[in-house]
C-alpha positions as CSV (number, residue, x, y, z in Angstrom):
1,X,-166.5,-88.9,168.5
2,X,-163.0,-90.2,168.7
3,X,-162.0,-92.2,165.0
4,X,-162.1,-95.2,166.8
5,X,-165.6,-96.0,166.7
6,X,-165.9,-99.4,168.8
7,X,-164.7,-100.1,172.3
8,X,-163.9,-103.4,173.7
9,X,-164.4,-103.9,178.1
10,X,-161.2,-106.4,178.5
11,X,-160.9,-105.5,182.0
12,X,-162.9,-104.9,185.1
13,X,-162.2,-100.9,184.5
14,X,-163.7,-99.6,180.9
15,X,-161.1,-99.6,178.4
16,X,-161.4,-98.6,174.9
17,X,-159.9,-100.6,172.7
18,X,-161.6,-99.6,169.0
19,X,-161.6,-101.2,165.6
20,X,-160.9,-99.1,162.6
21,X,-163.6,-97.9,160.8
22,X,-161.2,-96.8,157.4
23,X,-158.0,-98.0,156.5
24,X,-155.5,-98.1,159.3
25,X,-152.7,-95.0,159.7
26,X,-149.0,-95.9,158.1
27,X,-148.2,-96.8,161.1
28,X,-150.1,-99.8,162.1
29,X,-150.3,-99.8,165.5
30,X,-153.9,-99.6,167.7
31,X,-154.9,-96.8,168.9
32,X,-156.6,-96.5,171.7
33,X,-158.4,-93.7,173.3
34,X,-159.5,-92.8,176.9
35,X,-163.2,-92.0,177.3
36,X,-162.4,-89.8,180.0
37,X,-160.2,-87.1,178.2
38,X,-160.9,-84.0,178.8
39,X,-162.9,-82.3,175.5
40,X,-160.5,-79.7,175.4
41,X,-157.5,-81.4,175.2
42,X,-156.1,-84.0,172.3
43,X,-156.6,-87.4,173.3
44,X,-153.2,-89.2,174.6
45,X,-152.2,-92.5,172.6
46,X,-150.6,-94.8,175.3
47,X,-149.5,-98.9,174.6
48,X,-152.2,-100.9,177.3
49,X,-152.1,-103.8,178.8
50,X,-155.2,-106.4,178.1
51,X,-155.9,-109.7,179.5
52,X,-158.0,-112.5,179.4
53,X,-160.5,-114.1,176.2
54,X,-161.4,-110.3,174.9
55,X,-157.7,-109.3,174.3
56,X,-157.1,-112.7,172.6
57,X,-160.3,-112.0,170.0
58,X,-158.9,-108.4,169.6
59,X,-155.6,-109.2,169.1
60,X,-156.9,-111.5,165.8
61,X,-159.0,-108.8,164.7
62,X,-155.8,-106.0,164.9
63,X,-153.6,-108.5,163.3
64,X,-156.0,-109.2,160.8
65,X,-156.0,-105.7,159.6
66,X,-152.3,-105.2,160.1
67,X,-152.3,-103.9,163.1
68,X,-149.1,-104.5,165.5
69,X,-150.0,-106.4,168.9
70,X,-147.4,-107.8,171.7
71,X,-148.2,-110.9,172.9
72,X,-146.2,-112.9,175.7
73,X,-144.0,-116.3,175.1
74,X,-142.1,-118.6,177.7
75,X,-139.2,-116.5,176.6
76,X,-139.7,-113.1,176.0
77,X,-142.8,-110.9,174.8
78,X,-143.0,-110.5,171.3
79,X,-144.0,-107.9,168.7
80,X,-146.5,-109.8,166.2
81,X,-147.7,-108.9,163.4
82,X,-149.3,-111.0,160.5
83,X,-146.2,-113.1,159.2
84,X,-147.0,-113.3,155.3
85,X,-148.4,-109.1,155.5
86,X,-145.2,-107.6,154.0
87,X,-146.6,-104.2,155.1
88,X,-147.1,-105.8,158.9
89,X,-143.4,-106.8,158.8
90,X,-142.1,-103.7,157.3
91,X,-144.2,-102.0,160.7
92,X,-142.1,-104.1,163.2
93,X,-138.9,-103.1,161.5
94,X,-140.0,-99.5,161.8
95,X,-141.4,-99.6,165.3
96,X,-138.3,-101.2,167.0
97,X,-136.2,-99.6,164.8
98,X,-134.7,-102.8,163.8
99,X,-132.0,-103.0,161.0
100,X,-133.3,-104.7,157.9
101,X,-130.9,-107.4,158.0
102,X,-131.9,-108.4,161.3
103,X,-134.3,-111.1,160.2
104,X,-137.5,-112.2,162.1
105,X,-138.9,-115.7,163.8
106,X,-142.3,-116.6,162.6
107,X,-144.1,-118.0,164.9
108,X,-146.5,-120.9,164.5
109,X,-149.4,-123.0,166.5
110,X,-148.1,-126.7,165.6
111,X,-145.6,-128.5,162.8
112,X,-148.3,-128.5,159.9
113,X,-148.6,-124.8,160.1
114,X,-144.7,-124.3,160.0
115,X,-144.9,-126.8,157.0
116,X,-146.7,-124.0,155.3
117,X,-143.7,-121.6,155.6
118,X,-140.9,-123.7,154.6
119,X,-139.9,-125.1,151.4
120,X,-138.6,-128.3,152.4
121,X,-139.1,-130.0,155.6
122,X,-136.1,-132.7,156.6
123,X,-137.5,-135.3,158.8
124,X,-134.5,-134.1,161.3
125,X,-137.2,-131.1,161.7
126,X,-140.0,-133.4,162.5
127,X,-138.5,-135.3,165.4
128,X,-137.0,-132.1,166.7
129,X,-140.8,-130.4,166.4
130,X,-141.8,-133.4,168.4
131,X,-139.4,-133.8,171.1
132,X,-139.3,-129.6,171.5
133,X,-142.2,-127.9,170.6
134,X,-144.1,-126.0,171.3
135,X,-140.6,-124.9,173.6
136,X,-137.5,-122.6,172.9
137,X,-136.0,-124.0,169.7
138,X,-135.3,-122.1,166.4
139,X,-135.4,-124.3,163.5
140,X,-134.2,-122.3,160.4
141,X,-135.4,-124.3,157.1
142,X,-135.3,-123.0,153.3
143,X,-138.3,-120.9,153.0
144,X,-141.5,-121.1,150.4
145,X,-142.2,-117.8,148.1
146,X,-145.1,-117.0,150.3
147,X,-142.5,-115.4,153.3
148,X,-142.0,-111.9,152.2
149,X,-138.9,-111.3,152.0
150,X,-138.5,-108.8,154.9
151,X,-139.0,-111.4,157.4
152,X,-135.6,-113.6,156.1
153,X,-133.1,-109.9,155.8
154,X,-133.5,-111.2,152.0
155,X,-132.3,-114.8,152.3
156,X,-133.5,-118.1,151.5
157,X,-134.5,-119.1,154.9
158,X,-136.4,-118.7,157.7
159,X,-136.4,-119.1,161.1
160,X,-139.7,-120.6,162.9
161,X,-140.6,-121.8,165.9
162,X,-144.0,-122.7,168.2
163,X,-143.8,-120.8,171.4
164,X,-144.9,-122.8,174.6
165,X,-147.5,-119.8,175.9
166,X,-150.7,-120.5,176.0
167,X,-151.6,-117.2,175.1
168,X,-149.0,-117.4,172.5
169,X,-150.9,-120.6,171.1
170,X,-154.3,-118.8,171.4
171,X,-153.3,-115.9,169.3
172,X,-151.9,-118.5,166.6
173,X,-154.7,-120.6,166.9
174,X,-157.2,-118.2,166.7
175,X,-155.9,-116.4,163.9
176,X,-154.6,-119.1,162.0
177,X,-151.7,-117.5,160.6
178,X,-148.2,-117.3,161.6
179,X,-147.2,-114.5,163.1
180,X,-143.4,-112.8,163.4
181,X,-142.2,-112.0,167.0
182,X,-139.1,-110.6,167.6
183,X,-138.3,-109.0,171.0
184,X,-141.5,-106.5,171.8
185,X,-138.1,-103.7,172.7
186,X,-136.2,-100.7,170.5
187,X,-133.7,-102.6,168.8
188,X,-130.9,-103.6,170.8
189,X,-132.8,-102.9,174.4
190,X,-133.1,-105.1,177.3
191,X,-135.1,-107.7,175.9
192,X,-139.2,-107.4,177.8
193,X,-140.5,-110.6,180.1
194,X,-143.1,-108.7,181.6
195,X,-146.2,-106.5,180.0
196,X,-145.1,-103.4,181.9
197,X,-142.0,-103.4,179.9
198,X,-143.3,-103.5,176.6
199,X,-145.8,-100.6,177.7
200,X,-142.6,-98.7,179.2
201,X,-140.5,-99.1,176.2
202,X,-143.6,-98.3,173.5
203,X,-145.3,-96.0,176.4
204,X,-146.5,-93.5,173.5
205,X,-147.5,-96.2,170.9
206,X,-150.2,-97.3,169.6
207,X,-150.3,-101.0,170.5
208,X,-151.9,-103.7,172.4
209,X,-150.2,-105.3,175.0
210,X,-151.8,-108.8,175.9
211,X,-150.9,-109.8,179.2
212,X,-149.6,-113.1,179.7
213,X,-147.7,-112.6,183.3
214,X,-144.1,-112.7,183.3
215,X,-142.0,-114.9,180.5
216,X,-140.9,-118.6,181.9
217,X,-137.9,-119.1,180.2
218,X,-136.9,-115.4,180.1
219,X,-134.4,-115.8,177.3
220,X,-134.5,-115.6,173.8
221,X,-134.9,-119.1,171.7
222,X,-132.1,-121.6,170.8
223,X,-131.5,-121.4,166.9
224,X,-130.3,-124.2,164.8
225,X,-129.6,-124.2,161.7
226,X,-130.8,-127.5,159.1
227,X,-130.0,-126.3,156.3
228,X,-126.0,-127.3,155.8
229,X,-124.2,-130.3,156.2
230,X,-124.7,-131.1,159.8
231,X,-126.8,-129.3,162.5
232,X,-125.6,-125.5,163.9
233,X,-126.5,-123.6,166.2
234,X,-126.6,-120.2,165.2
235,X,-127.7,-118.6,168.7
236,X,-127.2,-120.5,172.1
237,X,-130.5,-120.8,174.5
238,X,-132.2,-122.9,177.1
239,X,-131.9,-126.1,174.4
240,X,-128.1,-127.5,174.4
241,X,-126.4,-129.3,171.7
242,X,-126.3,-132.2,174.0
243,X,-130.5,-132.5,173.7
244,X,-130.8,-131.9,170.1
245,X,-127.6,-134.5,169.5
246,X,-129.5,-137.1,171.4
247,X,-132.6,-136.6,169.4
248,X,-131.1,-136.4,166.0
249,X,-128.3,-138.8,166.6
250,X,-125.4,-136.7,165.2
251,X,-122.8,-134.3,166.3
252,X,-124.3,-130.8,166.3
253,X,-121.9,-127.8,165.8
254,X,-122.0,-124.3,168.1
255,X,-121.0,-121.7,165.6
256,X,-119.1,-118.5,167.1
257,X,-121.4,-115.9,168.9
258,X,-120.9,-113.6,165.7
259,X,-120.4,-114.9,162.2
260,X,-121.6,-112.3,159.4
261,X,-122.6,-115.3,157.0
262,X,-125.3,-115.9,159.9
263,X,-126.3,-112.6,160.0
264,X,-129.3,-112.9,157.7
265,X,-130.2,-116.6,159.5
266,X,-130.7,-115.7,163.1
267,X,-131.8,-112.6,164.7
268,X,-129.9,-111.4,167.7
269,X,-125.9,-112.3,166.2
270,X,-125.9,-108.5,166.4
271,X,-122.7,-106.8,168.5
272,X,-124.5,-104.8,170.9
273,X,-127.3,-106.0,171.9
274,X,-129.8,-106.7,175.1
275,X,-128.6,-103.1,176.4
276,X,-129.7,-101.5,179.3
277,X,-129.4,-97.4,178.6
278,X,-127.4,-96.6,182.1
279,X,-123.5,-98.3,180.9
280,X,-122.9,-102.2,182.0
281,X,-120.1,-104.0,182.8
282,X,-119.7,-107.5,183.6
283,X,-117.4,-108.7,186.4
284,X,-116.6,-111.9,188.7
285,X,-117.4,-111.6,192.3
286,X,-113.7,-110.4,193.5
287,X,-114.3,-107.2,191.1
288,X,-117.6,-106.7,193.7
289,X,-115.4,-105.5,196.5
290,X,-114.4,-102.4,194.7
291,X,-118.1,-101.1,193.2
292,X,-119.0,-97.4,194.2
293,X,-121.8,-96.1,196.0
294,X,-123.2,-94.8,192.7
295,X,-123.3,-98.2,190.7
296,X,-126.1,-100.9,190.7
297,X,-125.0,-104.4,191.5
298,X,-126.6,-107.2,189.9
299,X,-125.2,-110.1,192.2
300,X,-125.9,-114.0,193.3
301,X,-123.5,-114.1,195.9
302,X,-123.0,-111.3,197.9
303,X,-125.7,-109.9,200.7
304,X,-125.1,-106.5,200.4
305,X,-123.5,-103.7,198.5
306,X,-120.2,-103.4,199.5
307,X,-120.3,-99.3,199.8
308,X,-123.8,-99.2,200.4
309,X,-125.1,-98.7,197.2
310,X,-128.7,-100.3,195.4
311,X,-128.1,-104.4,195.1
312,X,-130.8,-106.5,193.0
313,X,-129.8,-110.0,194.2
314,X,-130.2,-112.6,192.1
315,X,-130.9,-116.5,191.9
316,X,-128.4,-118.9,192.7
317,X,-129.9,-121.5,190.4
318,X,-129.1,-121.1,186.6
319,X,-132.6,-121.4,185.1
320,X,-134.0,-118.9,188.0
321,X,-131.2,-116.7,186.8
322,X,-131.7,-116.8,183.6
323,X,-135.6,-116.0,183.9
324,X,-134.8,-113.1,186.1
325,X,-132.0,-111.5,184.5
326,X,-133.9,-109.4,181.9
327,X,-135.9,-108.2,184.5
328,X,-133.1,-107.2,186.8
329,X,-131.7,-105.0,184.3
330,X,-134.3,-103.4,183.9
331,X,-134.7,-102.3,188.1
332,X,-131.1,-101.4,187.2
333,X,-131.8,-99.2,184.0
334,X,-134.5,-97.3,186.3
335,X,-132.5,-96.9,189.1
336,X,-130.6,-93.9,190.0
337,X,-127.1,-95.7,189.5
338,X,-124.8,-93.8,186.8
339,X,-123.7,-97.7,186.0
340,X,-124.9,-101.2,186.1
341,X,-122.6,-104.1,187.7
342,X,-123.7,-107.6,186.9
343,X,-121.8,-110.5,188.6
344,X,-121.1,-113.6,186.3
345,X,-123.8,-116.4,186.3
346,X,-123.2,-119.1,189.0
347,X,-121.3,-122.0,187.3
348,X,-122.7,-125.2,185.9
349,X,-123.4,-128.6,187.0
350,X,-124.5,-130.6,184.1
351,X,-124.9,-130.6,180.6
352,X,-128.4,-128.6,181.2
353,X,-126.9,-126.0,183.2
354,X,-124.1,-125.3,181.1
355,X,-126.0,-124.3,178.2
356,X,-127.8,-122.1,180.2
357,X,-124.5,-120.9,181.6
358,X,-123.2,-120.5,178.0
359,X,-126.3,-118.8,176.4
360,X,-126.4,-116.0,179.5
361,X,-122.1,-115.5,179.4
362,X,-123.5,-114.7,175.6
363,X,-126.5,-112.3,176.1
364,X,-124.5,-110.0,179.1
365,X,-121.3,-110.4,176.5
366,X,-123.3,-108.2,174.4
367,X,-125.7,-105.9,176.8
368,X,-121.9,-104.8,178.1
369,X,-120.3,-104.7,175.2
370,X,-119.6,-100.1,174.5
């Protein structure tokens, strides 16, 4: 009999999906096991996919014993693990690899439950909370004792936000707990909008993967920062400093891709980041013309590949681009190019659009950057 002594039928083929019936390994991930293993051979620990109610209720109960589940959000999928568990944190750092000053977002179901989080809570937070959440913005705040320290790379704040997912909000809900949720990826890999690339990346995990489809947004969060003299935006998203300055009244600054006094903020302010493992470059559509055979083209405006090679084509429109792009590098990163060639983002034609614009130039700055 397998360790796992409970199995869970979250899909219309029997999966076993097992509580723990001790304490859970060092790791902290779920394992599941295949009924159908052969006897004679060790049973094979694989990351699976899970949808509907069931993977919802099992996804509380691995959480609550601090487990490791993925769980989708409009921008990408997440890695969650109990937010105030310092031992849950410290597994997400170790899973993804993730450096320790690299801090976390906690996620949360509504404002009151962020209130429980953060120290001191400006009114500018509440009428952001209200005109954006649940949605894609960031709001780092000074942080009450109860954070562990893990989540913040050490600092004084931290950075929460309430995902618009419903299965997102479900998880929250139901657990009633925040939860961190940094990029369900190896640290500094091609962020996951889909379930299949969380499985992929963590193929030989333990870990639930709760399906939610494929991410909305498909870009990481806006961050802004509330905690200084005016309004900052540490990391540039679908949110522009145009819509927060018209909800809070005031100018609100766009701090440089990459300040180290940040660092410990906002996650992703990284260098390399986003990276696909086949080498990226990033080049305007006249650089097109002189691709080889060998390399992948990531391209809006172009109908084929110039010498024949693999294209992925991509939207024309900014927010389809920006949900897709993710996605298109990884096709790329399994194709059988020796490079990836990804054609600048279509320009802007409003205030929306640019940051957008401005928030992709910034995630394929870095998933080229060697």
């Amino acid at each position: 009999m397998p360790r796992w002594g409970r199995s869970c039928n979250a899909t219309a083929s029997t999966l076993s999906c097992p509580m723990p019936t001790s304490s859970p390994p060092a790791s902290r991930h779920l394992s599941i096991r295949h009924p159908k293993t052969s006897p004679s051979k060790a049973p094979r620990t694989m990351a699976e996919i899970v949808a509907g109610p069931e993977a919802i209720a099992l996804g509380v109960r691995l959480l609550s014993e601090g487990y490791l589940v993925a769980f989708p959000t409009e921008t990408v999928y997440g890695l969650g693990a109990d937010a105030l568990n310092p031992d849950a944190v410290a597994s997400v750092f170790a899973l993804k690899g993730r450096p320790s000053h690299n801090p976390l977002i906690v996620h949360v179901s509504d404002e009151a439950m962020a209130q429980r989080v953060v120290r001191n809570w400006p009114e500018a937070a509440t009428k952001l909370a209200r005109a954006f959440w649940p949605g894609p913005l960031t709001l780092v705040l000074p942080k009450t004792s109860d954070v562990p320290d893990a989540n913040t790379a050490g600092g004084d704040t931290v950075a929460v936000r309430c995902p618009e997912h419903p299965v997102a909000l479900a998880l929250i809900e139901s657990f009633a707990k925040p939860i961190v949720g940094p990029s369900a990826n190896p640290s500094g890999y091609i962020s996951p909008t889909t379930p299949e690339h969380v499985r992929d990346a963590f193929a030989e995990e333990d870990l639930l993967v709760i399906d939610g489809g494929h991410c909305r947004a498909g870009i990481e969060s806006t961050v802004l920062d509330l905690t200084g003299d005016s309004p900052a935006i540490l990391r540039q998203g679908v949110i522009g400093a145009h819509r927060i300055a018209e909800v809070l009244g005031c100018d609100v600054q766009v701090r440089a891709a990459h300040q180290a006094e940040d660092e410990a903020r906002s996650p992703g302010l990284i260098g390399a980041h986003y990276q696909p493992r086949t080498p990226a470059r990033l080049v305007s559509v006249d650089e097109l013309a002189s691709a080889p055979s060998s390399a992948v083209l990531i391209a809006w405006s172009i109908e084929s590949h110039p010498a024949g090679g693999a294209l992925i084509t991509m939207p024309q429109r900014l927010a389809a681009y920006a949900q897709a792009i993710y996605r298109a590098l990884h096709e790329g990163d399994r194709s059988r190019g020796d490079q990836i060639w990804v054609e600048s983002p279509p320009s802007a034609s409003d205030d929306d659009e640019r940051a957008i614009a401005e928030a992709l130039h910034e995630r394929l700055r870095r998933a080229t950057q060697r």
